[in-house]
N, CA, C and O atoms as CSV, one atom per row, in Angstrom:
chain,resi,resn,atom,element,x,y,z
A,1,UNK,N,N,15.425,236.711,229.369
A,1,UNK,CA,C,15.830,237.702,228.438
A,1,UNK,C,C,15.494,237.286,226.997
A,1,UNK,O,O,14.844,238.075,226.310
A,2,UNK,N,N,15.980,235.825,226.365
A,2,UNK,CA,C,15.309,235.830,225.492
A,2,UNK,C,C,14.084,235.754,225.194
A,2,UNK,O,O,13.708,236.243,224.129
A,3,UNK,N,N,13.200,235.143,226.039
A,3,UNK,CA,C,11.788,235.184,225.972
A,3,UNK,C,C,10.708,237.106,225.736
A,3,UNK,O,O,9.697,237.455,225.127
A,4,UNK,N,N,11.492,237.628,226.421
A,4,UNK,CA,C,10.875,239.207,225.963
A,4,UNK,C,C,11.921,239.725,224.863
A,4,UNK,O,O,11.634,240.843,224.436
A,5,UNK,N,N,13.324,239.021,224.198
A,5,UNK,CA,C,13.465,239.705,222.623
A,5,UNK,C,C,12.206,238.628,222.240
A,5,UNK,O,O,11.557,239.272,221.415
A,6,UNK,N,N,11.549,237.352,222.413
A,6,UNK,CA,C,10.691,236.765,221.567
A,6,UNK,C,C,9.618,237.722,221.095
A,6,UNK,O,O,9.229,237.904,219.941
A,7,UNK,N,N,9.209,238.307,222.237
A,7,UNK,CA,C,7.666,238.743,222.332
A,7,UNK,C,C,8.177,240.137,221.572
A,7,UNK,O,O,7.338,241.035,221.498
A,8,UNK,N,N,9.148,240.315,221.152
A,8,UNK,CA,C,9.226,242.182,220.431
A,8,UNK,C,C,9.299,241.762,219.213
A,8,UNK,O,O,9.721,242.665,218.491
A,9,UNK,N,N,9.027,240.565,218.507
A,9,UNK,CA,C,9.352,240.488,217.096
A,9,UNK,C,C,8.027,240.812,216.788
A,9,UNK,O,O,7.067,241.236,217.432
A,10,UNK,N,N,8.311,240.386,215.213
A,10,UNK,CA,C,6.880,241.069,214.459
A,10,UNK,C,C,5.934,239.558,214.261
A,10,UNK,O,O,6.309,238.489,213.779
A,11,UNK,N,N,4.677,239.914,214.790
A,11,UNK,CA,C,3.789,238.403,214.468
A,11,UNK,C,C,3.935,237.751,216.057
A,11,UNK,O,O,3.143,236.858,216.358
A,12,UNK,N,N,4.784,238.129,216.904
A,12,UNK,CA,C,4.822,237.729,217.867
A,12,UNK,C,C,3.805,237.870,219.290
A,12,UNK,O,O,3.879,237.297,220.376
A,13,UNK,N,N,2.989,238.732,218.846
A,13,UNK,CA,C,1.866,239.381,219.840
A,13,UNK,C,C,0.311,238.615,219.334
A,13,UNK,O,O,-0.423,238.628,218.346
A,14,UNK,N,N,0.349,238.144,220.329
A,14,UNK,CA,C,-1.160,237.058,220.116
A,14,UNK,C,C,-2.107,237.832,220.691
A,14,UNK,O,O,-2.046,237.981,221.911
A,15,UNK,N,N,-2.763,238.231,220.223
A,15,UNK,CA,C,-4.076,238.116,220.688
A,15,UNK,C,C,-4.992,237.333,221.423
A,15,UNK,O,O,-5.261,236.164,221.145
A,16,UNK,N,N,-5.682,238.259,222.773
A,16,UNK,CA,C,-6.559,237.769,223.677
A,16,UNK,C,C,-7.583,237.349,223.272
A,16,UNK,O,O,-8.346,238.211,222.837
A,17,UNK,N,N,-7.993,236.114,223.232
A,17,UNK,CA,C,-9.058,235.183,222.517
A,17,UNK,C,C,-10.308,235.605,223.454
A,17,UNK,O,O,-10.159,235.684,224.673
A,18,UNK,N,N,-11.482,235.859,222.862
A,18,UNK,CA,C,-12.842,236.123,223.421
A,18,UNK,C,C,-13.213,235.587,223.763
A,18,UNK,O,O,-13.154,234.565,223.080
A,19,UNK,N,N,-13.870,235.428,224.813
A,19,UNK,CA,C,-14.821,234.277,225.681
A,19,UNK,C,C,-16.254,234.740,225.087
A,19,UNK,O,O,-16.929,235.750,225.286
A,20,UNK,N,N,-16.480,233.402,224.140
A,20,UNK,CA,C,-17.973,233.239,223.828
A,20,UNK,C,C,-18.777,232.878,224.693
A,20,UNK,O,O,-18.478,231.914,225.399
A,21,UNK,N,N,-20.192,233.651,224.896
A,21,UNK,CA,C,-21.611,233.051,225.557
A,21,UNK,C,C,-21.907,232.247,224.591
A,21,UNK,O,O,-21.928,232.611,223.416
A,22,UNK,N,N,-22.268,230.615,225.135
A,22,UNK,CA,C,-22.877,229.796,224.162
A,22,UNK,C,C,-24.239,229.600,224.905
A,22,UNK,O,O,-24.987,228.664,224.624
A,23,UNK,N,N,-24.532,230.552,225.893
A,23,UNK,CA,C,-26.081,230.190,226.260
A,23,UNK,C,C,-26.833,230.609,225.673
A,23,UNK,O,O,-27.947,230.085,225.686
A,24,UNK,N,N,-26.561,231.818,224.835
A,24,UNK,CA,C,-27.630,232.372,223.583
A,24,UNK,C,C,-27.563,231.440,222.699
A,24,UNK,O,O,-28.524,230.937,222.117
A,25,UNK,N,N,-26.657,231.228,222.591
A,25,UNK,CA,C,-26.895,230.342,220.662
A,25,UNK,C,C,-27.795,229.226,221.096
A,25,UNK,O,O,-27.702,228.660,222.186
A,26,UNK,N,N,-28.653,228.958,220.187
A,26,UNK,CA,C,-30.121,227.749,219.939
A,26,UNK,C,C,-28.936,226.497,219.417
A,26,UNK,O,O,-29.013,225.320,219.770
A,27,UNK,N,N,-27.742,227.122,218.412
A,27,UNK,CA,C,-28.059,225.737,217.770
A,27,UNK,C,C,-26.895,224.692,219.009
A,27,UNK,O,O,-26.069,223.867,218.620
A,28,UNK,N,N,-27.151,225.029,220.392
A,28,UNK,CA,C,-26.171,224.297,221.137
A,28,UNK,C,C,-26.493,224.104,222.586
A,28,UNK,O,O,-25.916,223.996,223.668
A,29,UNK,N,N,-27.859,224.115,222.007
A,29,UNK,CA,C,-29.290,223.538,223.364
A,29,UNK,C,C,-29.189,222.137,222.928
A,29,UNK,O,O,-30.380,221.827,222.918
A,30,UNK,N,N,-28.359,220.794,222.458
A,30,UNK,CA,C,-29.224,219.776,222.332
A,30,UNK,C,C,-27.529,219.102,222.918
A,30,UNK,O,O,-27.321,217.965,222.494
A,31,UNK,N,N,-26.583,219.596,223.655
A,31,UNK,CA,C,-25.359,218.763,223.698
A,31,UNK,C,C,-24.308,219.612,222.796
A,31,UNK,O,O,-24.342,220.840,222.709
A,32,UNK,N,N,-23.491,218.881,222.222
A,32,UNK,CA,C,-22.542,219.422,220.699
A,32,UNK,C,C,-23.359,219.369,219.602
A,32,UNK,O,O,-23.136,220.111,218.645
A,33,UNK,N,N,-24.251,218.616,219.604
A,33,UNK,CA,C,-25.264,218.462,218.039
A,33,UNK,C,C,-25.796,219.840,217.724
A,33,UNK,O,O,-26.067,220.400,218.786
A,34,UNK,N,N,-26.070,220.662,216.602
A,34,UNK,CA,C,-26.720,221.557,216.303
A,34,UNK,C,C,-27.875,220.927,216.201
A,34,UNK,O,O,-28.071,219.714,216.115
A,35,UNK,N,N,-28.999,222.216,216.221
A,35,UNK,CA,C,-30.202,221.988,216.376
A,35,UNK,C,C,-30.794,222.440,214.980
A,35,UNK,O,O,-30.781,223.577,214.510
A,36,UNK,N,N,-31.342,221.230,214.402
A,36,UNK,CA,C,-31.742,221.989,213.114
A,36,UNK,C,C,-32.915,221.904,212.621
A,36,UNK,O,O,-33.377,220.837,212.218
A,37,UNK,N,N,-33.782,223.437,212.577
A,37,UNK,CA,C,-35.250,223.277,212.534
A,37,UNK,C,C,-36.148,223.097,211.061
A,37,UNK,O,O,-36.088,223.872,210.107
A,38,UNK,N,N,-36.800,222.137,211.134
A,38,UNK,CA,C,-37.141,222.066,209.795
A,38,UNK,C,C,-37.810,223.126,208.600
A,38,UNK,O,O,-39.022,223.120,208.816
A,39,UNK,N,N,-37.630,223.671,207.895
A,39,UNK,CA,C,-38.263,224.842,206.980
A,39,UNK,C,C,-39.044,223.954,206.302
A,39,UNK,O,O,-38.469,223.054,205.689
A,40,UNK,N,N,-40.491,224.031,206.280
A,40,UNK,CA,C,-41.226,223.169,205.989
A,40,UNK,C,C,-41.947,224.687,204.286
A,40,UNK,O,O,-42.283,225.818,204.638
A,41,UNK,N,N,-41.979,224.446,203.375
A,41,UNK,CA,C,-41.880,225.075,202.242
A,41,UNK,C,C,-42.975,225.861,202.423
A,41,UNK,O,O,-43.869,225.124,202.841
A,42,UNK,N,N,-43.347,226.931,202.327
A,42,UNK,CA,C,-44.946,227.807,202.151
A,42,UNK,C,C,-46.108,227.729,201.113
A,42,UNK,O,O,-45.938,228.455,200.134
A,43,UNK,N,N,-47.101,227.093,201.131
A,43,UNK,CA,C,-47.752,226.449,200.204
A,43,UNK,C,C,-48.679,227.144,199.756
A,43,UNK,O,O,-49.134,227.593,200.808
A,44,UNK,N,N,-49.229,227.518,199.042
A,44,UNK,CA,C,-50.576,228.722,198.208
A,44,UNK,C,C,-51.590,227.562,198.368
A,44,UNK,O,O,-51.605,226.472,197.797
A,45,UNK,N,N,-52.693,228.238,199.580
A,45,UNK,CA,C,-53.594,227.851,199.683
A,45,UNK,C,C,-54.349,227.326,198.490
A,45,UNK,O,O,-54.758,226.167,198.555
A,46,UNK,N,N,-54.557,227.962,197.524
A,46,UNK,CA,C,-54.977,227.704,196.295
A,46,UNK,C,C,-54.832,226.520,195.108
A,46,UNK,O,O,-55.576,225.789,194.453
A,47,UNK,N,N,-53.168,226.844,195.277
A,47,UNK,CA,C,-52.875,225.801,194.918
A,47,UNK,C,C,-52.893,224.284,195.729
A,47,UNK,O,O,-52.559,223.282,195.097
A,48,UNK,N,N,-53.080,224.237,196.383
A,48,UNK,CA,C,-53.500,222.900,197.354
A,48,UNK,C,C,-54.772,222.643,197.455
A,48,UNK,O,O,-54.968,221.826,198.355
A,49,UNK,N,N,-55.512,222.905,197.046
A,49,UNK,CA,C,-57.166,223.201,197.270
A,49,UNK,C,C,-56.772,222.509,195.128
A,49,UNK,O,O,-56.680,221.285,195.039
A,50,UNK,N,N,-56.651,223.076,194.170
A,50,UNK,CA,C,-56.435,222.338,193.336
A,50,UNK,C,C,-55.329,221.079,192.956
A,50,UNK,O,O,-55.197,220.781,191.769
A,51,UNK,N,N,-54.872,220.657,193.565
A,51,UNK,CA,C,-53.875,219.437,193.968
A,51,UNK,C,C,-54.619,218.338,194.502
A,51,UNK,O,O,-54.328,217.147,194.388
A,52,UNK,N,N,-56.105,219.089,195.394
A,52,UNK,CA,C,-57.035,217.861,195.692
A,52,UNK,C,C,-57.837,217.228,195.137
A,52,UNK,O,O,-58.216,216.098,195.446
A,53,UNK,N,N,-58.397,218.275,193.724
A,53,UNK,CA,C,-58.839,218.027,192.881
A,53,UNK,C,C,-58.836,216.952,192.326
A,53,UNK,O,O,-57.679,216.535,192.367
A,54,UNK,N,N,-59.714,216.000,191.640
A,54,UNK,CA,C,-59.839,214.495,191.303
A,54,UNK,C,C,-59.294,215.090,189.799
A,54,UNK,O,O,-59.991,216.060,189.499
A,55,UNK,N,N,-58.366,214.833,188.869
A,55,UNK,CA,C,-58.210,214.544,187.297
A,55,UNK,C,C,-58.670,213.353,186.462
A,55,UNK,O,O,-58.061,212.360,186.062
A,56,UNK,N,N,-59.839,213.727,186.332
A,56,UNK,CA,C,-60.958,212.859,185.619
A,56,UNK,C,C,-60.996,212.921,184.097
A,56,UNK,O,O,-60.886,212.080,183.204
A,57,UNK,N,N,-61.231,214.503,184.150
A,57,UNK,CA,C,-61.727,214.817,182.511
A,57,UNK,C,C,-60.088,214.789,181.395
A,57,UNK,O,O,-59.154,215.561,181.609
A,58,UNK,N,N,-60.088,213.928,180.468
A,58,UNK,CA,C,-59.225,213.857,179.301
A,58,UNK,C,C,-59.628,214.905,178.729
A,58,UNK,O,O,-60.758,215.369,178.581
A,59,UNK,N,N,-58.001,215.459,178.222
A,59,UNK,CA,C,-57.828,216.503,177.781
A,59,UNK,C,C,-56.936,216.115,176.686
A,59,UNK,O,O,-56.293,215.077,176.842
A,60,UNK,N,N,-56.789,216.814,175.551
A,60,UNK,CA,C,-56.141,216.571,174.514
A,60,UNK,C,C,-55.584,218.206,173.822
A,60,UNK,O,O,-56.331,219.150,173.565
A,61,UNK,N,N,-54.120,218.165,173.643
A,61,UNK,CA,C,-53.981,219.582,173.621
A,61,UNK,C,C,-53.034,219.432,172.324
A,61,UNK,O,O,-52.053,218.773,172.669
A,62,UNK,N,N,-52.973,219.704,171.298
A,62,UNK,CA,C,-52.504,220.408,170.028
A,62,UNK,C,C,-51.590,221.305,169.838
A,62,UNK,O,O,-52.072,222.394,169.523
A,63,UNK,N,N,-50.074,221.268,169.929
A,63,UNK,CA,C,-49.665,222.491,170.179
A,63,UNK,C,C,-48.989,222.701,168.614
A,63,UNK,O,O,-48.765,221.742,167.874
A,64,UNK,N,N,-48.673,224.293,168.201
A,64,UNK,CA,C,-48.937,224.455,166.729
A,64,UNK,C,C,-47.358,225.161,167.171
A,64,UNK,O,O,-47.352,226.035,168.038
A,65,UNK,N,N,-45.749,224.623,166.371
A,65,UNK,CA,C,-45.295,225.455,166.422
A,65,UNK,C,C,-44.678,226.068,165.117
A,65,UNK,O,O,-44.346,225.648,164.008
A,66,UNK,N,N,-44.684,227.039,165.660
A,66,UNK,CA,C,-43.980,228.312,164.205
A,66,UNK,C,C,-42.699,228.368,164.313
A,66,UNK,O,O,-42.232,228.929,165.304
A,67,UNK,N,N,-41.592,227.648,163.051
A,67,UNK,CA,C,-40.367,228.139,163.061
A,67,UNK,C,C,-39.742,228.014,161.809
A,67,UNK,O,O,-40.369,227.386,160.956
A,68,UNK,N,N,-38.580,228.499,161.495
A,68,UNK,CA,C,-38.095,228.623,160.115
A,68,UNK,C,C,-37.116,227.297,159.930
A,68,UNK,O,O,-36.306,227.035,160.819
A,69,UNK,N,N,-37.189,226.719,159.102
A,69,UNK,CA,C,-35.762,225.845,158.469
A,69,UNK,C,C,-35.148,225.637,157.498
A,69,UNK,O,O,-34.066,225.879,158.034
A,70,UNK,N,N,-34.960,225.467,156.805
A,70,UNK,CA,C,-33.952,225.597,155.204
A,70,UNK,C,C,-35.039,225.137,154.668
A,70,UNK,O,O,-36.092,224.877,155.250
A,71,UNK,N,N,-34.683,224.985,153.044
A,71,UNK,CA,C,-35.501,224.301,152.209
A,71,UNK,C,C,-35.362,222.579,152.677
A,71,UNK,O,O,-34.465,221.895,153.172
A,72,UNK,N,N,-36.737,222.337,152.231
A,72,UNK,CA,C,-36.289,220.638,152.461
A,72,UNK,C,C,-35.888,220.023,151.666
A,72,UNK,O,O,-35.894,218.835,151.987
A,73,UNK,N,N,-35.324,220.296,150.260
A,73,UNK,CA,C,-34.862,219.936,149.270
A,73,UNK,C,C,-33.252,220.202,149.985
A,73,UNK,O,O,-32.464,219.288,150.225
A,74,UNK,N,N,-33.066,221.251,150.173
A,74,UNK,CA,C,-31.978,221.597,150.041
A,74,UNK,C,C,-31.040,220.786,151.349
A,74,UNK,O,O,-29.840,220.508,151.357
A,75,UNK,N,N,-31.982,220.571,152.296
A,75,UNK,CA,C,-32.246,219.137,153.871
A,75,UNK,C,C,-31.567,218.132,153.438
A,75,UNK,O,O,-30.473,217.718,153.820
A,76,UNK,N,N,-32.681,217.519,152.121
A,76,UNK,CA,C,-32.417,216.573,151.612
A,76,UNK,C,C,-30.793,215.993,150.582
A,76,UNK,O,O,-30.187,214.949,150.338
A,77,UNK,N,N,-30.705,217.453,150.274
A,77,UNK,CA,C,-29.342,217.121,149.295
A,77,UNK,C,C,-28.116,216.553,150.557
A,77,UNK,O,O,-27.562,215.472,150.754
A,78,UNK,N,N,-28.056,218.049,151.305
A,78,UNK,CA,C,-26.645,217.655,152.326
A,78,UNK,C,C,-26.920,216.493,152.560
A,78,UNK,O,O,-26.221,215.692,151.939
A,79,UNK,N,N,-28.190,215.779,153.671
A,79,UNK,CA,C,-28.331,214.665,154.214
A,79,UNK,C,C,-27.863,213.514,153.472
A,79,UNK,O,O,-27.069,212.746,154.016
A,80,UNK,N,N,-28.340,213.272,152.075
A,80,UNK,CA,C,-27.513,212.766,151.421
A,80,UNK,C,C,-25.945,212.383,151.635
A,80,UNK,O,O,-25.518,211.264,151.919
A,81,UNK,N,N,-25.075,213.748,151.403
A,81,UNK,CA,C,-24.187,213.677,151.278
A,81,UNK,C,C,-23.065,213.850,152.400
A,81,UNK,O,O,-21.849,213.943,152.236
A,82,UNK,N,N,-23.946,213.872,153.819
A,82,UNK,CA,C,-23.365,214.178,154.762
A,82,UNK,C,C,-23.989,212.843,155.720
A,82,UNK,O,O,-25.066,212.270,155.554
A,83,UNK,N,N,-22.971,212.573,156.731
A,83,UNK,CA,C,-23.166,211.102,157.754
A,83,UNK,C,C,-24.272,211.887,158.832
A,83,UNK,O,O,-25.180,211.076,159.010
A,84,UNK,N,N,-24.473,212.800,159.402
A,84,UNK,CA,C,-25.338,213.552,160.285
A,84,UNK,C,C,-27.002,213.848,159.769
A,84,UNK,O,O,-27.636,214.239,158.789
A,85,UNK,N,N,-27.181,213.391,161.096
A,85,UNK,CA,C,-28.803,213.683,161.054
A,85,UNK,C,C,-29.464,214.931,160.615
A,85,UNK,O,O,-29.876,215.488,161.632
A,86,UNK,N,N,-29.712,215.526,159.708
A,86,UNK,CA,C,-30.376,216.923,159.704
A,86,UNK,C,C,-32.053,217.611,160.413
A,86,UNK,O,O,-32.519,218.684,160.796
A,87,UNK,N,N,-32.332,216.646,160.303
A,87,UNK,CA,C,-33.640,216.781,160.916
A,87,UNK,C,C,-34.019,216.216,162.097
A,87,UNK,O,O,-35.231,216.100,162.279
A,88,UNK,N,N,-32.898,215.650,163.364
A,88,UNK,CA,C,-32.146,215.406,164.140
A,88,UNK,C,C,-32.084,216.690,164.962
A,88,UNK,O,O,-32.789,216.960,165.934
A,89,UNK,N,N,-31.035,217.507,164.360
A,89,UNK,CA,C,-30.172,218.578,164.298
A,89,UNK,C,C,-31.469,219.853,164.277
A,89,UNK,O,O,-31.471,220.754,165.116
A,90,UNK,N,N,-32.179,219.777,163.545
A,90,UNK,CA,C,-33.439,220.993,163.658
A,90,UNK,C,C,-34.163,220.878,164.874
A,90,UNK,O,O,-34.264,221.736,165.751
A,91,UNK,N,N,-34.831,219.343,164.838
A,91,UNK,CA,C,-35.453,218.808,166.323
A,91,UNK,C,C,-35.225,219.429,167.313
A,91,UNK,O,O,-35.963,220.072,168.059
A,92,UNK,N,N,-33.679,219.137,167.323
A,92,UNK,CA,C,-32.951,219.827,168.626
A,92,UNK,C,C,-33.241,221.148,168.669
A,92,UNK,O,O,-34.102,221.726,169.330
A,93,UNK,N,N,-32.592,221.495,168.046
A,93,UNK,CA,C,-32.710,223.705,167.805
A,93,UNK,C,C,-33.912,224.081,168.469
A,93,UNK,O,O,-34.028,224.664,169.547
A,94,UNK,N,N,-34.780,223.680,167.699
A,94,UNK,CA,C,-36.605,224.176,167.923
A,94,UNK,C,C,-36.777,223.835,169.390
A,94,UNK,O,O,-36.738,224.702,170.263
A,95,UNK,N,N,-36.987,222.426,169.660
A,95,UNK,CA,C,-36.883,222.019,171.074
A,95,UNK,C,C,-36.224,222.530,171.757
A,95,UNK,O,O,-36.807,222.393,172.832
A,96,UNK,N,N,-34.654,223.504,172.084
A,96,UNK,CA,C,-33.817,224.214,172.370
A,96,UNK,C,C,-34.520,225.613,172.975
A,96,UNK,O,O,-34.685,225.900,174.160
A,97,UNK,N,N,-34.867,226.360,171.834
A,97,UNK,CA,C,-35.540,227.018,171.821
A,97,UNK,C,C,-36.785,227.576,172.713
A,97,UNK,O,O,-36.818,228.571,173.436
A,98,UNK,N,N,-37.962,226.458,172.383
A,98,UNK,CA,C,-38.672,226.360,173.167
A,98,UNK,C,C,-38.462,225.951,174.564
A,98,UNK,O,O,-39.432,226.064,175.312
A,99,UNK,N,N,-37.511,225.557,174.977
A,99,UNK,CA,C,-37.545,224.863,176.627
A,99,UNK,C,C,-36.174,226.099,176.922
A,99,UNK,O,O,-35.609,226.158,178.014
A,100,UNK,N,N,-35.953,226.651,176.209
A,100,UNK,CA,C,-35.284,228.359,177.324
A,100,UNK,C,C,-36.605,229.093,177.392
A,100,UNK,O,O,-36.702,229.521,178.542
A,101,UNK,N,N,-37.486,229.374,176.798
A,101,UNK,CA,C,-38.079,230.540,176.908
A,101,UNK,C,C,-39.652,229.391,177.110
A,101,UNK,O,O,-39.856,228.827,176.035
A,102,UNK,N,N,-40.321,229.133,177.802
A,102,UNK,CA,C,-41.201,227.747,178.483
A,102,UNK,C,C,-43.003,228.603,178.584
A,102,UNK,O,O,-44.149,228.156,178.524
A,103,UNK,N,N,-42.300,230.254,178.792
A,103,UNK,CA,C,-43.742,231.301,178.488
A,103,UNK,C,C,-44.552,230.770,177.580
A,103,UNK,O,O,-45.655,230.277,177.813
A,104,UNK,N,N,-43.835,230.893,176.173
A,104,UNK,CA,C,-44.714,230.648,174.990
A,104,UNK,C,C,-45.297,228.914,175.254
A,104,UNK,O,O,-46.489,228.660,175.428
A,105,UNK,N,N,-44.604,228.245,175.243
A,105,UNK,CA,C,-45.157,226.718,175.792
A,105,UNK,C,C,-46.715,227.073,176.613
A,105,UNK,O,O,-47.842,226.933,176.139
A,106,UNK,N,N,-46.298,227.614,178.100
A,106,UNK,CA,C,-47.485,227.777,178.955
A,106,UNK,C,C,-48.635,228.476,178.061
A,106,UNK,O,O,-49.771,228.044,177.864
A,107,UNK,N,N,-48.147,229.472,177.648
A,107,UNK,CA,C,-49.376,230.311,177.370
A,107,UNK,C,C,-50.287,229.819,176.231
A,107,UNK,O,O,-51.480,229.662,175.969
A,108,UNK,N,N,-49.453,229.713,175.870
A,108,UNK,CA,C,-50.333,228.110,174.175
A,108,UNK,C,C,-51.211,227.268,174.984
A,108,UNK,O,O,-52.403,227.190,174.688
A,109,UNK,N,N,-50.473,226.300,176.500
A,109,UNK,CA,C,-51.021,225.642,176.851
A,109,UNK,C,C,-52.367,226.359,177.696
A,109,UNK,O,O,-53.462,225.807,177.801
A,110,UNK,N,N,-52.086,227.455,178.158
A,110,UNK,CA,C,-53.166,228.230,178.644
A,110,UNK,C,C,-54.050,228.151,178.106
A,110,UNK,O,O,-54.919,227.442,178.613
A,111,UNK,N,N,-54.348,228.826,176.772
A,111,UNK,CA,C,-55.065,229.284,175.775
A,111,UNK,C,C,-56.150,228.066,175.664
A,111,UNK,O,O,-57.366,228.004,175.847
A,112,UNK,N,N,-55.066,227.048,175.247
A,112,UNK,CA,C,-55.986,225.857,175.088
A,112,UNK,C,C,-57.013,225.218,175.812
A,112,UNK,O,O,-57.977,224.710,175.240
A,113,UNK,N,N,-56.824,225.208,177.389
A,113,UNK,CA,C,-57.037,224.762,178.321
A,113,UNK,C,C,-58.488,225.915,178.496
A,113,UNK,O,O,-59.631,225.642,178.862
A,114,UNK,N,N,-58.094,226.805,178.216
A,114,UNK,CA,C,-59.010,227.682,178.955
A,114,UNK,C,C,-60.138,227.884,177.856
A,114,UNK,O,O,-61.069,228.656,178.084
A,115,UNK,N,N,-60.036,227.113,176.545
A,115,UNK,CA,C,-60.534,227.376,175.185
A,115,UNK,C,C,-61.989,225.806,175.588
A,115,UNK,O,O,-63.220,225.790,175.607
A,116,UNK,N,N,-60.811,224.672,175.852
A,116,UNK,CA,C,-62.084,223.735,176.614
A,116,UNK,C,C,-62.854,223.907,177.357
A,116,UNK,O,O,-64.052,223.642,177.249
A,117,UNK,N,N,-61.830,224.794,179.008
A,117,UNK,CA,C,-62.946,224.640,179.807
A,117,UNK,C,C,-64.219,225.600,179.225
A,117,UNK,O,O,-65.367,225.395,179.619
A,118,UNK,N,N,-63.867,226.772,178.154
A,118,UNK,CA,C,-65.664,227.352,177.708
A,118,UNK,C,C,-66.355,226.938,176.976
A,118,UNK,O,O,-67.516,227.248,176.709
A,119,UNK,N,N,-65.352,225.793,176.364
A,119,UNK,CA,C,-66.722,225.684,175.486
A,119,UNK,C,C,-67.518,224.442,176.329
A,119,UNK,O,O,-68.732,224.252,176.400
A,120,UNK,N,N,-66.703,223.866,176.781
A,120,UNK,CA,C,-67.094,223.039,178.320
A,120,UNK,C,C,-68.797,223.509,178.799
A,120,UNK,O,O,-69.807,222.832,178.991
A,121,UNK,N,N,-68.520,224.993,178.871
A,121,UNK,CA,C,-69.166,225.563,179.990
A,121,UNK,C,C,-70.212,226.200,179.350
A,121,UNK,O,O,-71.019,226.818,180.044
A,122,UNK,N,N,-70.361,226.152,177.975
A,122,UNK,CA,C,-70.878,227.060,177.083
A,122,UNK,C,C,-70.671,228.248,176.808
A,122,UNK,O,O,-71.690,228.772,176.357
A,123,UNK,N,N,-69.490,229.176,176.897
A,123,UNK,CA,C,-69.413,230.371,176.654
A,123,UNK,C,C,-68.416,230.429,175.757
A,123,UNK,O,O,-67.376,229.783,175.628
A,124,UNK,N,N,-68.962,231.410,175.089
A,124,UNK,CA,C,-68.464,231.753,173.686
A,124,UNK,C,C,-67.238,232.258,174.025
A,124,UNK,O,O,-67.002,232.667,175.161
A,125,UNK,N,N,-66.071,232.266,172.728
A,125,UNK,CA,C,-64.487,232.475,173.096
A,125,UNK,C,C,-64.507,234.117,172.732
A,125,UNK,O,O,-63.745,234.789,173.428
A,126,UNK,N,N,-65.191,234.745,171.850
A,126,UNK,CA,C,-65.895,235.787,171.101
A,126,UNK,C,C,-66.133,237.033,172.224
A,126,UNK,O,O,-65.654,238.160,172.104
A,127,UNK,N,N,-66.867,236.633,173.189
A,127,UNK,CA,C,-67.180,237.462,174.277
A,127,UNK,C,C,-66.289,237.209,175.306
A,127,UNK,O,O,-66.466,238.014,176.221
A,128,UNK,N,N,-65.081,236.126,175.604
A,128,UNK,CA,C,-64.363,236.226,176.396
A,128,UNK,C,C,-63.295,237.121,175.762
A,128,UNK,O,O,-62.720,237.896,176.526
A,129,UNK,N,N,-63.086,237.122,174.978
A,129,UNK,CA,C,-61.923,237.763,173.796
A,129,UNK,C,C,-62.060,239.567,174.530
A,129,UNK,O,O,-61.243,240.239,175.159
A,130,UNK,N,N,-63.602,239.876,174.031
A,130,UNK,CA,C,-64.013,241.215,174.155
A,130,UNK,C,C,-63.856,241.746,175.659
A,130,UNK,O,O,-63.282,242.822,175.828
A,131,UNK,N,N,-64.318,241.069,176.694
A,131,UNK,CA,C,-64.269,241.041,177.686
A,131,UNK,C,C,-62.881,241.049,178.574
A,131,UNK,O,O,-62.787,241.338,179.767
A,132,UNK,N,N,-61.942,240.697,177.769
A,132,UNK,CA,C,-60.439,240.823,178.220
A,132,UNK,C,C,-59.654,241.925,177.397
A,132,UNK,O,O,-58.455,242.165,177.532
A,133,UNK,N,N,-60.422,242.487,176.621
A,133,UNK,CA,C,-59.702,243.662,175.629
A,133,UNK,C,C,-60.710,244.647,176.264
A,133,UNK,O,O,-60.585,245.853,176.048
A,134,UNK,N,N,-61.074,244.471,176.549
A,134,UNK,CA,C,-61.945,245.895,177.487
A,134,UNK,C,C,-61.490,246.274,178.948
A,134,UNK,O,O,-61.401,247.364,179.512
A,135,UNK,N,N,-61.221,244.919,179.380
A,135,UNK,CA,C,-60.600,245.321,180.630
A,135,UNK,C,C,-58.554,246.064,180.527
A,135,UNK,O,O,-57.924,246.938,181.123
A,136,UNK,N,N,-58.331,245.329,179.723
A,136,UNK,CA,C,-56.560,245.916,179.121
A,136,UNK,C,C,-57.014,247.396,179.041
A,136,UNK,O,O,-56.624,248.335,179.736
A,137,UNK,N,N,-57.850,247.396,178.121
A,137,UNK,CA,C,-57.869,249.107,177.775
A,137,UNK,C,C,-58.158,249.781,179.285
A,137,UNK,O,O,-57.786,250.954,179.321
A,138,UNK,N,N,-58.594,249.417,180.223
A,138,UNK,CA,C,-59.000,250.532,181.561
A,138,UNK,C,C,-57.775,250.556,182.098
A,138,UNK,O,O,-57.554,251.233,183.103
């Protein structure tokens, strides 16, 4: 008698537990160990074909950057009068700057790169210029 007032309370009704098939599941073909298959990364043909490439030719690249900072007089006064690095403190910013947004970095470095290999190759930057503003416009 008390055992069925048990079973009329609230929370008292269990639920019939499911009998899992573990013959489908893969990861429980090897024992208890899961089976875990390696994802080996997808590689651009292309890029592996240049990865084999020998890096012979020295390259030397110039990068020009554009940014604003106080007067340097005016650098110079605080620094003076202040224990902190100011030009320290700009370093950072600019460098900041540039390594969130890494486009302008590449594409500078593009430019450059692609400025050697023509003249490398002999072709004028003049007719590559034209030749890429002709194709934008179609």
């Amino acid at each position: 008698m008390l055992e069925e007032w048990r079973k009329t309370q609230p929370g008292a009704q269990i639920p019939e537990i499911q009998e899992r098939d573990y013959s489908d599941d893969e990861r429980f073909l090897n024992g208890d160990k899961p089976i875990t298959k390696k994802v080996e990364p997808k590689v651009d043909p292309i890029q592996m074909m240049f990865k084999m490439f020998k890096s012979n030719y020295p390259v030397k690249i110039n990068l020009e950057i554009e940014e604003n900072i106080p007067n340097p007089t005016f650098i110079g006064m605080v620094q003076e009068n202040v224990d902190a690095d100011a030009v320290e403190y700009y370093a950072n910013l600019i460098s900041e700057k540039m390594l969130k947004d890494p486009t302008k970095l590449k594409n500078e470095i593009y430019k450059q790169l692609k400025k050697i290999i023509n003249n490398e190759l002999g072709i004028d930057d003049e007719i590559v210029e034209e030749t890429q503003e002709n194709n934008e416009q179609k």
